[in-house]
C-alpha positions as CSV (number, residue, x, y, z in Angstrom):
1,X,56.8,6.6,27.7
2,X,54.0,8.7,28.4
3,X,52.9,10.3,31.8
4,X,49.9,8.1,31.1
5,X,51.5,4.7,30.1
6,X,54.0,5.2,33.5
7,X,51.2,5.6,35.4
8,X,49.6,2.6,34.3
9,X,52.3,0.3,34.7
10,X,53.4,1.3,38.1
11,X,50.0,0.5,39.2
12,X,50.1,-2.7,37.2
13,X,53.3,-3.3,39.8
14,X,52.2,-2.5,42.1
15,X,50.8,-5.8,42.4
16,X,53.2,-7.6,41.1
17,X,56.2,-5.5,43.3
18,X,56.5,-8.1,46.6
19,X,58.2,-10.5,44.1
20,X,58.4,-8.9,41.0
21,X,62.0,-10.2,40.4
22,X,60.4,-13.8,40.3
23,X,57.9,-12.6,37.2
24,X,59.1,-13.0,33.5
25,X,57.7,-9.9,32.0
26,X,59.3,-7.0,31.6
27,X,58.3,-3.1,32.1
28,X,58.2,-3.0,28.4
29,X,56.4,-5.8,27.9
30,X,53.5,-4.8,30.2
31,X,53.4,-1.4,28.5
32,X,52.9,-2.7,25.3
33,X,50.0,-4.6,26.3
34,X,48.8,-2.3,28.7
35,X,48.8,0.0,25.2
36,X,47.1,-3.3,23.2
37,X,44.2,-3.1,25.3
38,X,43.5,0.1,25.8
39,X,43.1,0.7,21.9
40,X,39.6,-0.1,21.9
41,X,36.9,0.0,24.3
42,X,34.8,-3.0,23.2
43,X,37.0,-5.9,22.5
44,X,35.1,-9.0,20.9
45,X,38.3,-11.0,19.1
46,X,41.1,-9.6,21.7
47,X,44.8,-10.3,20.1
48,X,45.3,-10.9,23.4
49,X,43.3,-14.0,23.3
50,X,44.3,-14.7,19.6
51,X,47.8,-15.3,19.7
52,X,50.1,-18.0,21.8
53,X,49.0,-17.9,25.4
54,X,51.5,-16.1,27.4
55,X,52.5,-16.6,31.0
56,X,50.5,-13.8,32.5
57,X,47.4,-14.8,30.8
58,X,44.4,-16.3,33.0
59,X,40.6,-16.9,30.7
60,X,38.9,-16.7,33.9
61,X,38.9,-17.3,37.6
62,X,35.9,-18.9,39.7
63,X,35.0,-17.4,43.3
64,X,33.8,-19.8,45.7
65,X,32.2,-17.0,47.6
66,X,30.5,-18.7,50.3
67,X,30.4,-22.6,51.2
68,X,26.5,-22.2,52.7
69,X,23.4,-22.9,50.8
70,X,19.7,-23.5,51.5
71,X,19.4,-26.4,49.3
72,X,20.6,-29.6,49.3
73,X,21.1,-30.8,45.9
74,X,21.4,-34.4,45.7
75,X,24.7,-34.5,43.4
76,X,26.4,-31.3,44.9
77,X,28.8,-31.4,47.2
78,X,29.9,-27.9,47.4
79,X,28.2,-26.9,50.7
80,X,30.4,-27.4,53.0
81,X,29.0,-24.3,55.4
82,X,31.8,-21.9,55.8
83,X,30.9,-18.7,55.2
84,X,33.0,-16.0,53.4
85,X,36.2,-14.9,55.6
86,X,37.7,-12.3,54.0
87,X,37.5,-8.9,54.2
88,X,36.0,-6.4,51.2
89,X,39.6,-5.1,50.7
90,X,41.0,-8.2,50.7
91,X,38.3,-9.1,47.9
92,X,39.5,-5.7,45.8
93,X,43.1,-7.0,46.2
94,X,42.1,-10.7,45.2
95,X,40.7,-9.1,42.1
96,X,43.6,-6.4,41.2
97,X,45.7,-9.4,41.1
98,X,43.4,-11.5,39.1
99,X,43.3,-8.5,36.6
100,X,47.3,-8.0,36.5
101,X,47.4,-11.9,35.6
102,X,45.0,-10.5,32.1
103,X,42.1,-12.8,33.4
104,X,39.3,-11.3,31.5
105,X,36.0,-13.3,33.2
106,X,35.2,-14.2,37.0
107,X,32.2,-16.8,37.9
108,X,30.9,-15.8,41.1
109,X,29.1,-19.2,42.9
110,X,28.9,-21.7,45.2
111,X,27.3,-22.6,47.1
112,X,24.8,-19.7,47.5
113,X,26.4,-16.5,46.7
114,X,23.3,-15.0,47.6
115,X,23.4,-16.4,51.1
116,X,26.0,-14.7,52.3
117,X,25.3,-11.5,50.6
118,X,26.2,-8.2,52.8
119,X,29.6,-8.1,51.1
120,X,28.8,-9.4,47.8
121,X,27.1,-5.7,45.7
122,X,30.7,-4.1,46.5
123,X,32.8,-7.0,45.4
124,X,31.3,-7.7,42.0
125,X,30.8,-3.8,41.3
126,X,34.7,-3.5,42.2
127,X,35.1,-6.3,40.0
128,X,33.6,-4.6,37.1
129,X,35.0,-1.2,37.8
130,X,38.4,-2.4,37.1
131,X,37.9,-4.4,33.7
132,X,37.1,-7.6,35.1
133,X,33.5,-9.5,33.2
134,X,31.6,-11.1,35.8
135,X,28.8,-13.4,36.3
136,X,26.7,-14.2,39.6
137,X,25.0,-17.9,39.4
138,X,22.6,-18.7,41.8
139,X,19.7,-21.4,42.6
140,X,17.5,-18.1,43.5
141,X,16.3,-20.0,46.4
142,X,17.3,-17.1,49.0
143,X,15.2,-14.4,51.1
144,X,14.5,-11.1,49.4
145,X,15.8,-12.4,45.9
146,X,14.5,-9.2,44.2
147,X,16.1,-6.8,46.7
148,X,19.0,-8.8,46.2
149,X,19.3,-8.7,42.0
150,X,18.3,-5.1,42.5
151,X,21.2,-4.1,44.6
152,X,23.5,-6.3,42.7
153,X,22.5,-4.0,39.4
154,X,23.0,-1.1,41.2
155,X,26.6,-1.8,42.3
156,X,27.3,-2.6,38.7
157,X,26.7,-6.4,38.3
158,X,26.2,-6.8,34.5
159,X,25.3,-10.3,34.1
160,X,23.6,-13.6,36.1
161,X,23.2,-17.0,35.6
162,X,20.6,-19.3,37.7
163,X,20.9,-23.2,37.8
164,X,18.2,-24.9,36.4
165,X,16.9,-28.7,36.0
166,X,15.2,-29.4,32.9
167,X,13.7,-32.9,35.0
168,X,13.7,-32.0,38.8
169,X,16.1,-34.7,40.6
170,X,14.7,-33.7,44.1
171,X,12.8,-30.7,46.1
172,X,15.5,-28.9,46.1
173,X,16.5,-29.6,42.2
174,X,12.6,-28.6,41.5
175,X,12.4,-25.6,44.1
176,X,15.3,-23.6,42.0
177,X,14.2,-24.2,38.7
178,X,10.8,-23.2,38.9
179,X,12.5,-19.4,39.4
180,X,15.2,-19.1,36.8
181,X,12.7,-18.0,34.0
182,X,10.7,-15.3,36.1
183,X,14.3,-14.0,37.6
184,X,16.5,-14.3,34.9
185,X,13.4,-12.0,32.9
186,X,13.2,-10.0,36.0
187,X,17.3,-9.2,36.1
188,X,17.2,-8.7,32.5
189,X,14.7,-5.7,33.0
190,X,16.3,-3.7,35.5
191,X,18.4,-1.6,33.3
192,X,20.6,-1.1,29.8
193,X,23.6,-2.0,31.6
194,X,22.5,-5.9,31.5
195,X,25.2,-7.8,29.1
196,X,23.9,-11.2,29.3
197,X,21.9,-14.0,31.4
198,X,22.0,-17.5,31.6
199,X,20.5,-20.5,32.4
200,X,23.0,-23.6,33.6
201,X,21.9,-26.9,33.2
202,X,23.5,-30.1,33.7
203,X,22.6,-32.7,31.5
204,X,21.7,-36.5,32.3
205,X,20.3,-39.4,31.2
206,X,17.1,-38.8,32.1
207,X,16.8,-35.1,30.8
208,X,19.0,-34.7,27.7
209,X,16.7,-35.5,24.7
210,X,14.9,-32.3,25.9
211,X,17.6,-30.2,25.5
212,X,16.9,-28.6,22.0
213,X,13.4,-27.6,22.9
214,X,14.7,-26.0,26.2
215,X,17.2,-24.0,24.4
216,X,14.4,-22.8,21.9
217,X,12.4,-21.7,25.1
218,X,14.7,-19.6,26.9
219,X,16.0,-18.2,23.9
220,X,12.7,-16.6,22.9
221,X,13.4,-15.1,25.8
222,X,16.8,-13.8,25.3
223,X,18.2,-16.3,28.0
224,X,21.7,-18.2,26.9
225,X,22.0,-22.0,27.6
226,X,24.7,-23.2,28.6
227,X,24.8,-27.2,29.6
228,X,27.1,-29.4,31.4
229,X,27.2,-33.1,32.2
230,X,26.7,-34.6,35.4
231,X,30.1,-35.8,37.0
232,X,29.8,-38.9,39.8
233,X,31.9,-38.9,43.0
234,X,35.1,-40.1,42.3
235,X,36.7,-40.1,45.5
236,X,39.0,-37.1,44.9
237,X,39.8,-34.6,47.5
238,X,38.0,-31.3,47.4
239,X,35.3,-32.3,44.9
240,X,32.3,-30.9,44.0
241,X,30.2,-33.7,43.5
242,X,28.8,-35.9,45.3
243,X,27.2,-39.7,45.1
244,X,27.7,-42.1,42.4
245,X,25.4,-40.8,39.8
246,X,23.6,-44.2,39.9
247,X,20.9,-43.4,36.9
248,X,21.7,-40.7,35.7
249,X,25.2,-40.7,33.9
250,X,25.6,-41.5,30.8
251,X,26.4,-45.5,29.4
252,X,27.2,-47.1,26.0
253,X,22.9,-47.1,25.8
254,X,22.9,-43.5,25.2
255,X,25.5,-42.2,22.9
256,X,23.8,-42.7,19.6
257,X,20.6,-40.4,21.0
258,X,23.3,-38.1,22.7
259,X,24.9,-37.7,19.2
260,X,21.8,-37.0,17.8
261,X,20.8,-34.6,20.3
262,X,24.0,-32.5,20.0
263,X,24.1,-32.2,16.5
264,X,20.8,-30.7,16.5
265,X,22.1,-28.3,19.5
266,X,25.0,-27.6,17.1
267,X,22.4,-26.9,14.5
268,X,20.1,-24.5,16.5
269,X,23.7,-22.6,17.2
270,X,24.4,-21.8,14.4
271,X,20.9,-20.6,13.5
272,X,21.4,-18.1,16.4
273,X,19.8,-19.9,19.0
274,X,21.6,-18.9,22.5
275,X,23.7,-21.9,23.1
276,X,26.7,-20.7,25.4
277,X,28.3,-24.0,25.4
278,X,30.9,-24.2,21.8
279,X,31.2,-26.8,19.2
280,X,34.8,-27.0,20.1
281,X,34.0,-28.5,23.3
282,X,31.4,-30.9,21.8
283,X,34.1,-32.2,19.0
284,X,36.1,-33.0,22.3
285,X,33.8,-34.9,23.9
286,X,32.2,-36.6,21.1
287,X,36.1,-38.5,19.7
288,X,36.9,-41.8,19.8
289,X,32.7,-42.3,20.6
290,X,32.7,-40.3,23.4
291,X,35.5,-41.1,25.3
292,X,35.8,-38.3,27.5
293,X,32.7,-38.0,28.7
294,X,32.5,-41.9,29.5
295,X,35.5,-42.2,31.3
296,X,35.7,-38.1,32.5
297,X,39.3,-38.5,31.3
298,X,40.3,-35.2,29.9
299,X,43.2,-33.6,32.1
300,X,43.9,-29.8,32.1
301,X,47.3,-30.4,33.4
302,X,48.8,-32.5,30.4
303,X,48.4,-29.1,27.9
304,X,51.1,-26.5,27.7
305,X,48.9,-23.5,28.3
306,X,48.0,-25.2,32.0
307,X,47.0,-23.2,34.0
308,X,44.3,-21.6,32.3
309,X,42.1,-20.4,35.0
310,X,42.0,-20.4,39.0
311,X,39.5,-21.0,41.8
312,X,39.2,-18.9,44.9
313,X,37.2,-20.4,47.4
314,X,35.3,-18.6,50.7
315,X,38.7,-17.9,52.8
316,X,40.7,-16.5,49.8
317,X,42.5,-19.6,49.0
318,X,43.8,-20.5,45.4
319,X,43.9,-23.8,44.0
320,X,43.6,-24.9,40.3
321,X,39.9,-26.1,40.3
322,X,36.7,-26.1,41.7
323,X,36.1,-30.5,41.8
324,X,39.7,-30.8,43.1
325,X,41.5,-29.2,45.8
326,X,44.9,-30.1,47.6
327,X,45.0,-28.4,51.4
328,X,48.4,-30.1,52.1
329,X,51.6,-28.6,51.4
330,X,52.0,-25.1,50.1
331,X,48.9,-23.0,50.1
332,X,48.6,-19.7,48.0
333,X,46.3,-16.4,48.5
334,X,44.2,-14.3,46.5
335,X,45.9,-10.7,47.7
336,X,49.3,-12.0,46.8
337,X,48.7,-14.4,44.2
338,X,50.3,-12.5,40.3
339,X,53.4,-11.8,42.8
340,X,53.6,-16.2,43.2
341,X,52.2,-16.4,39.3
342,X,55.4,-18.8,38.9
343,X,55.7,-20.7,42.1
344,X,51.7,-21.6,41.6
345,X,51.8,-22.9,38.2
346,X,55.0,-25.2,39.2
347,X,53.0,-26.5,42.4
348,X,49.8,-26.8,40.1
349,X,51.5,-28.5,37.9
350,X,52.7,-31.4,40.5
351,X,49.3,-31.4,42.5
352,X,47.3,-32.1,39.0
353,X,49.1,-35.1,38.3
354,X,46.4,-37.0,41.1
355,X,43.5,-35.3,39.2
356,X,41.3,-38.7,37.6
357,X,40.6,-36.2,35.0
358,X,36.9,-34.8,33.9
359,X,34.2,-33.7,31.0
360,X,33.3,-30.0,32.0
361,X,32.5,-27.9,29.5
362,X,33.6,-24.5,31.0
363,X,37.1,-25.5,32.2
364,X,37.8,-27.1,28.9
365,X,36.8,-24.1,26.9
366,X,38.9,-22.1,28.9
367,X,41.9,-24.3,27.9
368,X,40.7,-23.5,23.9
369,X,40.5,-20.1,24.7
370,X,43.7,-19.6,25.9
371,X,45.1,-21.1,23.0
372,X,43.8,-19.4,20.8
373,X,41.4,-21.9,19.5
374,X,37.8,-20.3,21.0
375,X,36.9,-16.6,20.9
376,X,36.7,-15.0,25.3
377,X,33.2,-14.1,23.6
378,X,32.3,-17.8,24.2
379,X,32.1,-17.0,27.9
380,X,30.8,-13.1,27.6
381,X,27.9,-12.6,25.2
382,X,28.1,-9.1,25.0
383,X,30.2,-6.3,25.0
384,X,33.7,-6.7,27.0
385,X,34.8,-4.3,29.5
386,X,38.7,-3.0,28.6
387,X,41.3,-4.2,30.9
């Protein structure tokens, strides 16, 4: 081995080390894919993310980075109003864990990541220091949003997404999107280090059928798309969401449009048009006419590669998604959490079973991507950092 592979790997334990003797790879093994990796500095098809999805292998990881936000969405439930508890080191360890687990994206959000701000430039610029793609999504609805993008660029934040309503549901609904196009345009100008923006829309009744022209809009102006559907309360613990959708999710009414709609999405994708979100995950949700998206039945926890991806939230806590969160029992950390890799998937794996299930797009993509079914460029347009 040489003086540079050993020194790799004993920083790669370093991590791991508290309970290294619970982890099933070997020194050997990490070497070699320390080695994979570093073979090329700009990986777009990563055998890594090509081949059967291995234990240490995480698509991505989402950072609840503060539970406070100005707005109050009707359908969002994530503003709880903690703040962010944890320290910037403990934030550098959260992610040096997160990138000995080979997670390859991190979605920084909600609520307002931008609200609680004065450790934020340091964290993502850490982030991307060590290997780790990130995104920042945000309303834009914050004091100083300028200062703010510009000091996020300088620390070495590569890419942002804003939220954006095609059909405002509220004030506070029309209040964010009337800034994503001048912002996202704005972030997009500050430097050649920029690898992608994005605008995040969820679709609904109401607003779907304008979904094609929208994505022809921001793409003129080099702006991704990328589309979710709304999700009503359903009474689990640690949700997201919040009221019963009354009017605005989707019925029996509205498939045949729907279907119409997202074949011509499918069609301005592959005609280049900057749709983030993948035909994979529109083949899922279209089977058995639309099945999982009427009943929100699809369940991460009944594939093998489970767990695909994490979610941090404010006080450095780990649970397995972002619209369902069990407090009781065991709890896991951030700065220890590729040393309990094993002991969390087996306690994921119990505490998903109460899931009802879901449609959204970005955690079942990062299911496909683990396996080996969807390119990691689905989630980073752009060039990839090397591990």
């Amino acid at each position: 081995m040489s003086t540079d592979d050993t020194h790799e790997v004993n920083e790669a334990f370093k991590i791991i080390a508290p309970t290294a003797s619970n982890c099933s790879i070997t020194t050997d093994e990490l070497t070699a894919l320390l080695r994979q990796l570093s073979n090329t500095d700009s990986i777009k098809s990563s055998d890594c993310f090509r081949r059967p999805f291995m234990n240490f292998n995480l698509t991505k990881a989402e950072i609840l980075w503060t539970r406070v936000c100005p707005l109050n969405c009707s359908y969002c439930a994530m503003a709880s109003g903690e703040r962010n508890s944890r320290s910037l080191d403990d934030w550098k360890i959260g992610f040096e864990n997160l990138k000995a687990l080979g997670c390859k994206f991190v979605a920084i959000y909600g609520a307002e990541p931008l609200a609680d701000f004065s450790k934020l430039p340091q964290a993502v610029g850490f982030a991307e220091h060590i290997g780790l793609n990130t995104t920042v999504i945000t309303s834009g609805v914050v004091k100083s949003l300028k200062e703010k993008l510009n000091l996020l660029y300088a620390h070495g934040a590569t890419s942002l997404s804003m939220s954006y309503d095609i059909e405002p549901l509220d004030h506070a609904s029309e209040l964010k999107s009337a800034l994503a196009i001048k912002y996202l345009r704005y972030f997009q100008s500050l430097g050649s280090n920029i690898r992608d923006v994005a605008a995040i829309i969820t679709l609904t009744k109401t607003n779907f059928r304008a979904l094609p022209e929208t994505i022809k809009l921001f793409s003129e102006y080099g702006i991704w798309i990328f589309f979710d559907f709304i999700h009503p309360f359903r009474q689990q613990p640690g949700s997201k969401c919040r009221g019963a959708g009354t009017g605005l999710t989707f019925d029996d009414s509205d498939l045949q449009d729907l279907d119409y709609i997202l074949k011509d999405v499918l069609r301005l994708k592959e005609n280049k048009y900057l749709v983030h979100t993948s035909k994979e995950f529109i083949d899922i949700i279209s089977a058995e006419n639309y099945r999982v998206l009427r009943e929100y039945s699809w369940n991460c926890g009944k594939a093998d590669c489970f767990p695909s991806w994490v979610t941090i939230d404010c006080d450095g806590s780990v649970h397995i998604c972002d619209d369902y969160q069990i407090r009781d029992g065991r709890q896991f950390d951030m700065t220890t959490l590729a040393g309990e890799w094993e002991a969390f998937k087996s306690n994921a794996k119990e505490i998903v079973k109460g899931c009802p299930g879901c449609a959204w797009n970005t955690h079942i993509d990062s299911h496909l991507v683990k396996e080996g079914k969807l390119d990691i460029s689905n989630y980073i347009h752009g060039r990839l950092k090397k591990l």
